[in-house]
Every structure is written in C-alpha cells, then in structure tokens.
C-alpha positions, 0 to 999 in steps of 0.5 A, spaced: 231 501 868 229 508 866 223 504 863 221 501 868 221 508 872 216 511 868 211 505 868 211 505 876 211 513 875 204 512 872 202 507 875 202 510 882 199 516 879 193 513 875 192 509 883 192 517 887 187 518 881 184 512 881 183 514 889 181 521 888 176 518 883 173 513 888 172 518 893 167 523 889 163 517 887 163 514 894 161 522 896 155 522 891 153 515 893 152 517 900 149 523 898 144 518 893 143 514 900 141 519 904 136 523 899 132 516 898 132 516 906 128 522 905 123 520 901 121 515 905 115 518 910 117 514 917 124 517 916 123 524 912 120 525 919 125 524 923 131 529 924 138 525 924 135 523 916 136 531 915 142 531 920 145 525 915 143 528 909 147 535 911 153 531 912 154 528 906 153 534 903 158 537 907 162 531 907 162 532 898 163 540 899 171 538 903 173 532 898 177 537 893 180 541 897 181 536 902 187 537 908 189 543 905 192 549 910 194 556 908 201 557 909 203 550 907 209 549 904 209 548 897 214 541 898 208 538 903 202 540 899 203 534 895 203 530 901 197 533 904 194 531 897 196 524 898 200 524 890 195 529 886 199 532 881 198 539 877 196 539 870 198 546 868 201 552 871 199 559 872 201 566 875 197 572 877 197 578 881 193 578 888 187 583 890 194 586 895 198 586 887 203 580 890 205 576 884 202 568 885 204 562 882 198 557 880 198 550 880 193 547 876 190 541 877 183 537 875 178 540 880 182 546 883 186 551 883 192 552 889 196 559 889 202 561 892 206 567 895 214 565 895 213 557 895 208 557 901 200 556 899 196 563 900 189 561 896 185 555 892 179 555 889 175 549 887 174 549 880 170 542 879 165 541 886 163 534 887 156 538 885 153 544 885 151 549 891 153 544 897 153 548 902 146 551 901 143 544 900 146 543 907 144 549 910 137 547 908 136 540 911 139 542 918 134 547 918 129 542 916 132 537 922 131 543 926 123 544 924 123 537 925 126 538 933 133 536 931 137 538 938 139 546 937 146 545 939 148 540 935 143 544 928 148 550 930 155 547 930 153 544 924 151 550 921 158 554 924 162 548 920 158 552 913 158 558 916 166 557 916 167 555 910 163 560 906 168 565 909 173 561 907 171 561 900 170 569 900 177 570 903 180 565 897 176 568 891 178 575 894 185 574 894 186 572 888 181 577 885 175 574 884 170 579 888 164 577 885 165 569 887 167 572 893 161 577 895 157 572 893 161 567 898 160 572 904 153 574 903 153 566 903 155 567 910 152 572 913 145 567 910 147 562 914 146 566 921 140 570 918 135 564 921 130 562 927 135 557 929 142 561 929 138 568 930 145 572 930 148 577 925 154 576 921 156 584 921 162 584 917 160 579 912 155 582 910 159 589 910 164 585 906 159 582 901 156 589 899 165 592 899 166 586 894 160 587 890 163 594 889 170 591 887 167 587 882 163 593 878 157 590 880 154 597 881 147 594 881 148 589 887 153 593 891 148 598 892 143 594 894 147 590 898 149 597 902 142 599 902 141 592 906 147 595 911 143 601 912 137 598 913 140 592 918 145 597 922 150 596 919 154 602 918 162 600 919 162 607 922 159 611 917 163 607 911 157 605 909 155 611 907 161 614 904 162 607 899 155 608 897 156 615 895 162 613 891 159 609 887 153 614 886 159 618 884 162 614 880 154 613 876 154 620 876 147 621 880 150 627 884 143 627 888 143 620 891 150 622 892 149 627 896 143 625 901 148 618 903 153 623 905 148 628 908 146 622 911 152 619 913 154 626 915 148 626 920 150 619 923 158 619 923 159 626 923 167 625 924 168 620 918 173 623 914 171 619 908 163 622 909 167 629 910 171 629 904 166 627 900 162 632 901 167 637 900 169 635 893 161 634 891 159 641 894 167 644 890 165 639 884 158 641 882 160 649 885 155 648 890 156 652 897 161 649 902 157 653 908 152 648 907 158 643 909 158 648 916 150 648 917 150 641 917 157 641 923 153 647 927 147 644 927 150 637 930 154 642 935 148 645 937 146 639 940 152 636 941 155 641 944 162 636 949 162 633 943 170 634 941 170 630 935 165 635 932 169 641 932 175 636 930 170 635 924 170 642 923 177 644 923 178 639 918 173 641 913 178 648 913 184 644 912 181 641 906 178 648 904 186 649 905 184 655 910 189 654 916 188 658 921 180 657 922 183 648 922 188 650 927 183 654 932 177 648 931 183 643 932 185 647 938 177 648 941 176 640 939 182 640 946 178 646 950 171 641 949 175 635 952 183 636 954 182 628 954 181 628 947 187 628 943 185 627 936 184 634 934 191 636 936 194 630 932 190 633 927 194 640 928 200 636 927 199 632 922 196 639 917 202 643 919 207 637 917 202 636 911 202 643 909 210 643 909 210 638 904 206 642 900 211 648 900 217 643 899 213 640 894 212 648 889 219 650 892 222 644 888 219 646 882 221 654 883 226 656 878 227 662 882 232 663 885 229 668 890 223 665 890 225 657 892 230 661 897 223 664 900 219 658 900 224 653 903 223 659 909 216 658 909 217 651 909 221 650 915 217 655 919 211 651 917 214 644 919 217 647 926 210 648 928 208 642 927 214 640 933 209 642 940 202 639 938 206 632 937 210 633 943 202 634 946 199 628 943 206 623 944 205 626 951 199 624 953 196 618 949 196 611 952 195 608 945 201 605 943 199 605 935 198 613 937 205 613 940 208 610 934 205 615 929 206 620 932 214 619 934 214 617 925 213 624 925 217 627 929 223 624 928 222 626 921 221 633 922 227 632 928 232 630 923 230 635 918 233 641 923 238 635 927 244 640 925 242 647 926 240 646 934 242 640 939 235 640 942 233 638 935 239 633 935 236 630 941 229 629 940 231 625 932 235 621 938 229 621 943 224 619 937 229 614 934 230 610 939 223 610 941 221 606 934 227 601 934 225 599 942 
C-alpha cells in the first residue's frame, strides 16, 4: 500500500510539473506568434499586432509567480501554486532585520514572515527583460495610433509590476535589483504617451542605489533628482552629501548641503550635516548662521527658519541661545508650534544627558549634584509641552508629545499630586 502511495505521489508531482512546463512553451509560443505577426508588412502596421505582442510578453513575465498574494498563508500558497513543490529551504535576514524562511523551487524564491508569504523573486523568467520588451511594443502601438486609453492601461499593469519587484528585491535586501526595478517604474511613466513623473520611484531608485554600495549610480541617479525636482523635502541633498562624505570629497559635500540648505533650510538631516562637516574639518560654524540670517532676511515670518537656528545652538550644545530662537520661532507665527515642541524635546534630551554622566559618577557629591541638575532640566521640559499638546490639532503630535510627558510626569508622580495627576492625564490619553 505505502508503495503504491509513493507511485501516486510522484505521479501527481511529475503532471503539476508536466503542467507548470507546458505553460512556458504555450508562453514562448505565443510570443514566437506574435513576433512573426510583426514581421509581416501589412500586420506590422497595425496597432493591435503590437498591442498583441505586449500581451504575450506580460502574459510570459506572470507565469512564475502566477496567483501569488503577500500576506498568504504558508497552508494555501501550494493551492494558489496548484502543486508545485520546493526543492530546498533557505533563511534570511529582511532589509527591516525580521528572520525570513525560503522556499526554494525551479524558477522562485518565496519568502515568509511567521508562516505568512511576505516576498518572492523570480529566479528563472520565461525570458529576459519582459517587461521592457513590452513597454516597447505598446509604445510602438501607440506611434501607430493604437487608442491612448487602452496603450496607458497597459502600461499602468507594467508600471505595477516594476514596483512590485522593487518592493520584493528590497525586502529581502536585494537593493541593486530593487533600484534598478523602481527606476524600471519610474521609465514606464517617462514617455509621450504617459507624460507623467513617478517621483517616489525615482527617488527610491536613486535611495536604493545607495544601499547597495553603488556609489557611482547613486549619485547620478539623485543628480537626476535634482535636475527633475525631485528633493523629498531636502532629502535629496542630504543623502547626496552622505554619500560624498562617505568618499571622503569634503567640497561637493558641502556644496549639496549648502545647496540643500538654500532650498530646505529647516531640514534636519541638511542642518546636521552641515554642523558635523564644519566641526569635522574644524571649519567656522558661523558659516552655518550666515547662511540662516541671509534666508531670515528674506524671509522674515518664516518661523521655521528661526526654528532652524535654535536647533543648530542645540547641536552646538548652546542652550540658551536654541531656547530663545525656538522661543522667537512662536513670536514670528503663534500658530506654529514646532519650535516650542523642539523646546521640550531639548530640555528632556539634554536631561538625559546629565542622567546619562550622572550614572557614570563615582562621586558621591558629584552624582548628588548632577542628579539635581538633571531633574531641574526635565521640570523644564513640562510647560512647552503642555503648550504643544494644548494647541495641536494633530494627533500624531498630540501623541508624541503625551509619550513625553507622561514620562517626565511619572518621574516626579511621588513628590507632587499635581505631578501624580498629570502621569494619569497623559496615560489615560495614550491608552484611549
């Protein structure tokens, strides 16, 4: 009986493969159809030939992976792959450092997160560059005068693909795959009959590209950022920097920030790069102030500005002089809130610090002082958060700020009722 088992066993799994097989020589034929279609004069001129060849093209590039959802469990993958079954097992660490198992089969890779398919990359496509060999006939269809509106539907359906092969090559950290598959994207916008800019997939391919060590790409790729408009809020500019840095070319380092700095003058990333480069090559910090006055000067209600300011003397480590611009940031605009959370947020940071030395102190008296010193600084923290949660509307905010608050509350929650209360207030507000 057990032998007859096995002989059903591998006859069912030599018909599923029998199966998956015939599918990718009923694929190439088609797509060997289709070609030969093209070649024919009185057919080559005609839009749905090319609109046929796409599709066959499309139709081979979905074979391998073939009704596969994220998020499905491990139990109905082999369902949805109608009997394919692994040929090995694998485990990785994902770009977010989860632990990921692999099963590996013939022509992909599937990847799970706690039994549940989180990823897969094709290993062996029907044929090569697919996707760009489709991309190339509709356009053609569409020189041809195919109907825009079916040529852009098409090419949506590509469009998606790509970024879901960039999104698959990035978690599972490969990142020069994945650039390439969201500049891939982004391409599919980037003509006549589209006319439409995939910003993030551009960003992203020029983000990845920098993950992977790819020095040279990167940097073209975010200067293509730049020449497009495409900053990501001065992002652009401070990963460019962080790169030159990293090839140790303090001067184009310092023009992307300065540059940066000119566009996105409140952009932290762009304000801590220019406070480490100017301290790292002993340069003079008032160079960093120069560039915030003149952006002052000609914007003078711009509240962030002055924000900006107070939080290069909070990285200078100069206190007083980040409280009043954090302060002046209020008395510029009193609807902008962000410079008195940035208050809070240095007084409690800068009370960590003095914990952080006063736990270090073998001195008695010396720890005694510091421990002082330390709670002084966090009981300032208390009324510019109060302010913030007060008067924001935005319930991120509002959530931040009651995480701080309740913390500093429950610090002092047995020396003061008031104190008792407000470690309930924030708590409560956090559970809700």
């Amino acid at each position: 009986m057990k032998k007859i088992l096995l002989s059903l066993a591998l006859i069912l799994s030599v018909t599923m493969l029998s199966a998956q097989s015939k599918a990718v020589v009923d694929a190439q034929k088609a797509i060997d159809k289709a070609l030969a279609a093209t070649q024919d004069a009185k057919k080559a001129e005609k839009p749905a030939t090319w609109i046929s060849l796409a599709d066959a093209y499309i139709k081979a590039y979905d074979i391998p992976a073939s009704n596969l959802l994220t998020g499905v469990g491990k139990s109905d993958v082999a369902t949805l792959l109608k009997g394919q079954k692994p040929t090995g097992n694998e485990s990785i660490v994902s770009a977010d450092r989860d632990q990921l198992t692999v099963d590996v089969y013939s022509d992909k890779k599937l990847y799970y997160r706690e039994n549940q398919l989180e990823a897969w990359i094709v290993t062996a496509p029907v044929a090569e560059n697919l996707l760009a060999k489709a991309q190339d006939a509709l356009l053609k269809a569409a020189e041809l005068g195919a109907k825009p509106s079916d040529v852009a539907k098409k090419m949506e359906d590509i469009h998606s693909k790509y970024q879901s092969e960039a999104v698959n090559n990035y978690v599972v950290t490969n990142y020069a795959q994945a650039s390439k598959a969201f500049e891939a994207a982004a391409d599919v916008y980037d003509n006549k009959v589209m006319n439409k800019v995939d910003t993030m997939s551009v960003y992203n391919a020029a983000f990845v590209a920098g993950m992977s060590n790819d020095v040279e790409r990167a940097i073209a790729l975010y200067k293509a950022c730049a020449a497009r408009g495409i900053y990501e809020d001065g992002n652009v500019f401070s990963n460019l920097a962080d790169i030159y840095r990293g090839q140790n070319d303090t001067e184009n380092c310092k023009k992307a920030l300065e540059d940066g700095f000119v566009a996105f003058p409140a952009n932290q990333g762009i304000l801590i790069g220019l406070i480490n480069l100017y301290m790292d090559t002993n340069d003079d910090p008032q160079k960093i102030f120069d560039l915030i006055h003149a952006a002052e000067a000609n914007e003078p209600n711009n509240a962030s500005l002055f924000k900006a300011e107070g939080d290069v003397y909070k990285n200078l480590k100069d206190y007083d002089n980040a409280v009043k611009l954090y302060q002046q940031s209020s008395q510029v605009n009193s609807d902008y809130i962000y410079g008195t959370f940035a208050e809070g947020i240095m007084y409690y940071d800068w009370a960590v610090e003095i914990q952080t030395a006063a736990a270090a102190e073998l001195d008695d008296a010396k720890y005694m002082e510091l421990n002082k010193q330390f709670e002084e600084v966090l009981l300032k923290a208390i009324v510019p958060f109060e302010k913030v949660f007060d008067a924001s509307q935005d319930a991120d905010v509002k959530s931040a700020v009651a995480e701080y608050l309740k913390n500093v509350y429950f610090r002092f929650r047995d020396k003061d009722a008031k104190y008792q209360a407000g470690y309930e207030k924030f708590n409560s507000f956090l559970a809700e």
